[in-house]
N, C-alpha and C positions, 0 to 999 in steps of 0.2 A: 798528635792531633787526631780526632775524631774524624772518621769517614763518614761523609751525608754521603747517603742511600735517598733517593726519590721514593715513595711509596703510591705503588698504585695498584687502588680500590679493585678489591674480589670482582666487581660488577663490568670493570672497566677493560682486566683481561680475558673475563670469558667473553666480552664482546668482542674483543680482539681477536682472540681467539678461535670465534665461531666466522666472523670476516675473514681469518687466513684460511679457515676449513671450507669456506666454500669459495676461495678464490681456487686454493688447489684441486679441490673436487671438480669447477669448471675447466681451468687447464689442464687436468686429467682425460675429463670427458672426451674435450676437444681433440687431444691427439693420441686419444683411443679410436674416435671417430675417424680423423684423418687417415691413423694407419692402413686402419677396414677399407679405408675406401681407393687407398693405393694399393694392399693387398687384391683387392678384389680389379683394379686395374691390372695389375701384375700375372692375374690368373686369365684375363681377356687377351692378354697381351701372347703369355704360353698359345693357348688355344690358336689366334691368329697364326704364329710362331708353326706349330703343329699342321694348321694346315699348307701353310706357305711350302714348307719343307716336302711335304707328304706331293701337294703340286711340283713343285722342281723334281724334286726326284723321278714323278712319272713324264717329265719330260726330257729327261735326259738318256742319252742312249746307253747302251750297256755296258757300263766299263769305268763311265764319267762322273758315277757318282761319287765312287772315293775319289778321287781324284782333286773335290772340292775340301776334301780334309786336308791334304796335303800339306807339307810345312811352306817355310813359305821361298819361291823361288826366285828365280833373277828376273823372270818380267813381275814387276809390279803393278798391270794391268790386269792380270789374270786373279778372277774372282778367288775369293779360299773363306771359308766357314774360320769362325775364329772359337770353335767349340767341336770337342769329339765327337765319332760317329753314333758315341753310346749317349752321348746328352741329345742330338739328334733324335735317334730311335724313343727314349723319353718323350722328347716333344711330340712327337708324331703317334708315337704310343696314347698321348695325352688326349689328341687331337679326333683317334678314331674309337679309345673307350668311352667319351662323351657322348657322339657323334652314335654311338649305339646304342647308348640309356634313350633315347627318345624315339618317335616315331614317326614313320615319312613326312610329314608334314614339318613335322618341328625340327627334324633334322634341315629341310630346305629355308626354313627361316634361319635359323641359327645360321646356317652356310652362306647368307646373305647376310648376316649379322659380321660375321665374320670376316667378309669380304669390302667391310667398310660402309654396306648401304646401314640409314638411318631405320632400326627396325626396335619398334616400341617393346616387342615381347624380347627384346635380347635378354634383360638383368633376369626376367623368372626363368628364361631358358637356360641362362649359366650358373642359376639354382639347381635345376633341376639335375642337370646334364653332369657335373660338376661335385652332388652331393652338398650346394651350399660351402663350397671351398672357399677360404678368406684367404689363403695363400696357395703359393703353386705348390706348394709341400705338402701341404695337405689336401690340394685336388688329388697328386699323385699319391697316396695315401689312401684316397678315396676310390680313385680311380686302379685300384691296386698295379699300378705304375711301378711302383716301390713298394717296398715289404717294412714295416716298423720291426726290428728286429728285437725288443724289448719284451720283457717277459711281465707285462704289467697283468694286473686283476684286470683291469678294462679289455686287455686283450682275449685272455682267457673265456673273458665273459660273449663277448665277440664270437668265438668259436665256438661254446655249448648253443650259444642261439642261432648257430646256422642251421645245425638239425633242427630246431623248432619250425624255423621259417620255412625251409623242406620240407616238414611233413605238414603244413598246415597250407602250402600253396593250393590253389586250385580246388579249395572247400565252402570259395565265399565268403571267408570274412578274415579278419587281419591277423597277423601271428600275434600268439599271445606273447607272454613276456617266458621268461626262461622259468624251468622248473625248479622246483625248492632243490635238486639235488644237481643241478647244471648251476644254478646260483652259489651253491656250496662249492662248489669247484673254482667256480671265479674268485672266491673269497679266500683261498685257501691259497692260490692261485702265486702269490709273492713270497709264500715264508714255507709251501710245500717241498718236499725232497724232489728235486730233478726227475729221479727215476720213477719216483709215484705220478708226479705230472706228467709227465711221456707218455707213460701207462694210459692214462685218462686221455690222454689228447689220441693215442694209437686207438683207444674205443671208438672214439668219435667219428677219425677220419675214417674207420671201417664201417661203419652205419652211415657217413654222409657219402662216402662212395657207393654203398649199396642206393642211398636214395637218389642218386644223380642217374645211377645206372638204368633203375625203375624206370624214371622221370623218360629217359633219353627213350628207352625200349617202349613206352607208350604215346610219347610223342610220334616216333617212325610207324608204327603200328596204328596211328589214328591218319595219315598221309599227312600229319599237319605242316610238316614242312615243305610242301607241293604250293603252299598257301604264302609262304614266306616271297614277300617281295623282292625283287631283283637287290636293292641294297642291304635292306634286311639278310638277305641269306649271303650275300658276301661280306658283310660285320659279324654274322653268325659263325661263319666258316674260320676267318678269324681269328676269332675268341675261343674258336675249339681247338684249331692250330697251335694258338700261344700257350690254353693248358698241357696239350697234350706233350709241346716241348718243356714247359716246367715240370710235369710230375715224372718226366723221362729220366732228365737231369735230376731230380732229388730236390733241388734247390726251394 
């Protein structure tokens, strides 16, 4: 016996067709949107998180802050963090490299933002502060919280333009883009020999050390740090702390 097949018209499945493409392009959209918008919850949330912690801690006496890591014991009343001290330090990490991309001003809205009050400029300040983070992964990414330990061309590329951006600070106008032969380096950057990229990247940090070092030696030489506000120069101090224990360690 003969199988009847329905046949339907050329005209009939590309309408169909073009109706399933923009049903799924719309529920696409939508929880691409949604995500972004729980991501970027998720990164308010860290922030809060960060300072909460960074407050408890400086109210606890000395001794008592582990003490809340602790596993868990026979009074069941007694507070305990239900996250290590190292995800802690994270947060709170998170909380004061933000808190130092901005300035007095914007720091005390944001710390209000923070703190629950209804403050208009919070979403461009957790732009700002943040680097435009859509996840906490890549606030902390941003935030050089965390290190990407992947040997991508993006990263590579990353690294040739920090000397750009060092040597074109403080001239007036924005860094360029990287040079044709830092560009070649990013490019090359995934399928180069280890020891040739080590090479290149050992150039780098040796010229981006000498221009941190310049930078540092005419900053104190101009008294400009006499100028640095009470918070300012303790987020400054800091951040010079945190590098000086990373390039100590090697890591």
């Amino acid at each position: 016996m003969k199988k009847c097949e329905l046949s339907i018209p050329g005209e009939t499945r590309i309408a169909l067709g073009v109706n399933e493409a923009n049903r799924l392009h719309k529920y696409a959209t939508a929880q691409a949107e949604m995500a972004a918008l729980a991501g970027k919850h998720a990164v308010l949330a860290v922030l809060r998180l960060g300072k909460l912690l960074k407050d408890l801690k400086d109210a606890t006496a000395h001794g008592e802050w582990g003490q809340l890591f602790k596993g868990e014991s026979g009074d069941k009343s007694e507070p305990r963090f239900r996250f290590t001290p190292r995800m802690a330090n994270k947060y709170m990490r998170c909380y004061q490299e933000a808190m130092a991309r901005l300035d007095a001003t914007e720091r005390a809205v944001l710390y209000m933002g923070l703190s629950g009050e209804d403050v208009a400029q919070l979403p461009a300040l957790m732009e700002k502060a943040t680097g435009n983070a859509v996840t906490p992964r890549q606030m902390m990414l941003n935030l050089q919280v965390v290190k990407d330990g992947s040997k991508s061309a993006a990263q590579a590329a990353r690294l040739a333009q920090h000397e750009t951006i060092l040597k074109n600070r403080g001239k007036g106008r924005a860094s360029s883009p990287v040079s044709p032969e830092q560009a070649m380096m990013a490019a090359v950057a995934a399928v180069q020999p280890e020891e040739e990229l080590r090479e290149q990247k050992k150039q780098v940090a040796v010229k981006d050390a000498h221009h941190i070092a310049t930078l540092m030696a005419e900053f104190l030489e101009a008294d400009l740090h006499r100028y640095l506000p009470g918070n300012d120069r303790e987020a400054f101090c800091i951040l010079l702390s945190d590098f000086q224990k990373v390039i100590k360690e090697g890591k």
